[in-house]
C-alpha positions as CSV (number, residue, x, y, z in Angstrom):
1,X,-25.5,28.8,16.2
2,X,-23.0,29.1,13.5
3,X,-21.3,25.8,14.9
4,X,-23.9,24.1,13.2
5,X,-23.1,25.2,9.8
6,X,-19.9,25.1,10.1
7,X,-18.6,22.7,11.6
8,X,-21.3,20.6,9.9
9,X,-20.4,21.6,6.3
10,X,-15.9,21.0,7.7
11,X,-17.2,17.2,8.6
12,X,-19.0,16.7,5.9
13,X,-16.1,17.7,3.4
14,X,-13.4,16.0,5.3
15,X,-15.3,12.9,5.2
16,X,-16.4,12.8,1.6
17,X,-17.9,16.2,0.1
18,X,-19.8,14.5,-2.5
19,X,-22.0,12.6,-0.3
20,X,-24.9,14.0,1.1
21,X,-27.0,11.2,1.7
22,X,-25.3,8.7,3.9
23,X,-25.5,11.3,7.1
24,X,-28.1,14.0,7.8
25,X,-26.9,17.4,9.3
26,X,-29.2,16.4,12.5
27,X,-26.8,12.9,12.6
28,X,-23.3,15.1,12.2
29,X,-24.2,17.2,14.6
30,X,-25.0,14.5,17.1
31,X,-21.1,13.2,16.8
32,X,-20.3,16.9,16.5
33,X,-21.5,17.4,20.1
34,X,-20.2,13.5,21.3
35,X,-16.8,14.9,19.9
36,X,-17.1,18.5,20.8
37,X,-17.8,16.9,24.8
38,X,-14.6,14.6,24.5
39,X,-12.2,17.4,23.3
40,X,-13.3,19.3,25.8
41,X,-12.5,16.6,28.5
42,X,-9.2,15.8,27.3
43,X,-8.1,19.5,27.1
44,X,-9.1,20.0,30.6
45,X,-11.6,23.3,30.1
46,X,-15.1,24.1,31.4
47,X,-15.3,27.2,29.3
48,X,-17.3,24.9,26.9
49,X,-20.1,23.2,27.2
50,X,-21.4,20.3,25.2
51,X,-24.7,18.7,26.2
52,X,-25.7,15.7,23.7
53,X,-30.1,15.6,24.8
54,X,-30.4,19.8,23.8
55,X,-27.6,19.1,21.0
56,X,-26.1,22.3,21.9
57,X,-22.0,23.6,22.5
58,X,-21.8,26.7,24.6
59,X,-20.1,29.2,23.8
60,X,-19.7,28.7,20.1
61,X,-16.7,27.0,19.5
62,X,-15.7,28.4,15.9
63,X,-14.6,31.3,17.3
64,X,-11.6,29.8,17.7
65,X,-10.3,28.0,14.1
66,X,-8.2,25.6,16.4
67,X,-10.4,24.1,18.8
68,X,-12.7,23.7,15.7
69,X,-10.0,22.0,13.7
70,X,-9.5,19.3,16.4
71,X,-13.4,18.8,17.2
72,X,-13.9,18.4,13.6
73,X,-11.3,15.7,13.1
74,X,-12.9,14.1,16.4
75,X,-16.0,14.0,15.1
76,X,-14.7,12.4,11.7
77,X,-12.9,9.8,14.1
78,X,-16.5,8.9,15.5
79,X,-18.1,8.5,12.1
80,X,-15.5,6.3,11.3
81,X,-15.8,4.5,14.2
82,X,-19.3,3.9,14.0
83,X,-18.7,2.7,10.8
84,X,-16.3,0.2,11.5
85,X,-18.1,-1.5,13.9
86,X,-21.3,-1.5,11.6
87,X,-19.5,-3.0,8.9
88,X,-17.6,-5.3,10.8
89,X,-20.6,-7.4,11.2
90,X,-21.0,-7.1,7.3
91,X,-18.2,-7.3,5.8
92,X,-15.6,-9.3,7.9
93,X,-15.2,-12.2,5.2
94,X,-13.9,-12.7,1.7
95,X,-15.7,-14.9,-0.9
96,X,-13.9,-16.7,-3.9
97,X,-15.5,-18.2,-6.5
98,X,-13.7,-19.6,-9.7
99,X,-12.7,-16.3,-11.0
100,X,-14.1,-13.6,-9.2
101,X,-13.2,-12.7,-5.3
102,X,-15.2,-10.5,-2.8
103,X,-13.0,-9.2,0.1
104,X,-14.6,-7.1,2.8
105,X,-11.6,-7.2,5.2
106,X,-10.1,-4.8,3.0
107,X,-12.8,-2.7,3.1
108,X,-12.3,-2.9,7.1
109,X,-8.0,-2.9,6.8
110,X,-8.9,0.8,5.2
111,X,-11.4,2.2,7.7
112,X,-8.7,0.9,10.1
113,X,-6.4,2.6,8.8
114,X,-8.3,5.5,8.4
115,X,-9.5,5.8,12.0
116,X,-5.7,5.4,13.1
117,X,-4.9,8.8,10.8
118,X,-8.1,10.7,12.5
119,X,-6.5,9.7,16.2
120,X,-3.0,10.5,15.1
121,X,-4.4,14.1,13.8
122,X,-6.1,14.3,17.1
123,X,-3.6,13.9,19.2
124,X,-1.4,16.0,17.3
125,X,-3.9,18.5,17.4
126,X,-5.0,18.6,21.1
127,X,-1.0,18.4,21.8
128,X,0.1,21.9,19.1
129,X,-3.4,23.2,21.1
130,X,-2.2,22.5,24.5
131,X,1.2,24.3,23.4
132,X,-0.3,27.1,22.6
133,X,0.0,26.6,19.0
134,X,-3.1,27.3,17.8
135,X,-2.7,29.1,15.0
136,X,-1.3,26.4,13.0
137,X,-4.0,23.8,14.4
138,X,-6.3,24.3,12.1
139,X,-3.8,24.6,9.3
140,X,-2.1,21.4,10.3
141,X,-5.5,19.2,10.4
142,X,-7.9,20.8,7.8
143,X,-5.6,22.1,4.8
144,X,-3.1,20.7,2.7
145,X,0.3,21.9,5.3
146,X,3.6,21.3,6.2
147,X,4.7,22.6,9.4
148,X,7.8,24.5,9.4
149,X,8.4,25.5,5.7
């Protein structure tokens, strides 16, 4: 299915394109699919179909740029999610010695912030899709764009 290249290779860039090690394709699919299953929940269709144990999305949802805009920036909210709570148990505390400091609450203040963008393009997302504003969806959440201009 072509959802699993491309929408694979959109997360991978939006997170950090020069990484390839930290997440396998197998892994970004799997929060591919969890996020592909909540977008389709909150938009209220059963055209799709996301089922998490075959790791499968039926149809194929890059036919449509918009809906794969806003699963995409799901599934980047996930990572980031995950990722907080991993490296809240690692990184909560700051460490000051003499002249040097450690702080890994900033680390956690900027994945924070971070996840609160991905919702924020989400919602916005889901809403412009729900409006019927496709089109610029995919504009608004994967390119550099400014609505209206």
């Amino acid at each position: 299915m072509a959802w699993q290249t491309t929408l694979v290779t959109n997360l991978r860039y939006y997170l950090n394109p020069n990484d390839t090690t930290t997440f396998t394709d197998e892994q970004l699919q799997r929060f591919i699919v969890m996020a592909a299953g909540e977008v389709f929940q909150r938009l209220g269709t059963t055209d799709y179909v996301a089922d998490y144990a075959a790791l499968s999305i039926t149809p194929d949802p890059t036919t449509d740029a918009g809906l794969s805009a806003i699963i995409t920036v799901r599934a980047a909210y996930i990572v980031i999610r995950s990722q907080l709570h991993q490296y809240s148990f690692t990184a909560g505390f700051s460490i000051t010695d003499d002249r040097s400091k450690f702080d890994g609450k900033e680390m956690l203040a900027s994945l924070k912030d971070l996840l609160k963008y991905y919702d924020e393009m989400f919602e916005e997302g889901v809403n412009g899709y729900l409006s019927g504003d496709s089109s610029n969806v995919y504009s608004a959440i994967l390119t550099p764009y400014t609505r209206g201009q």
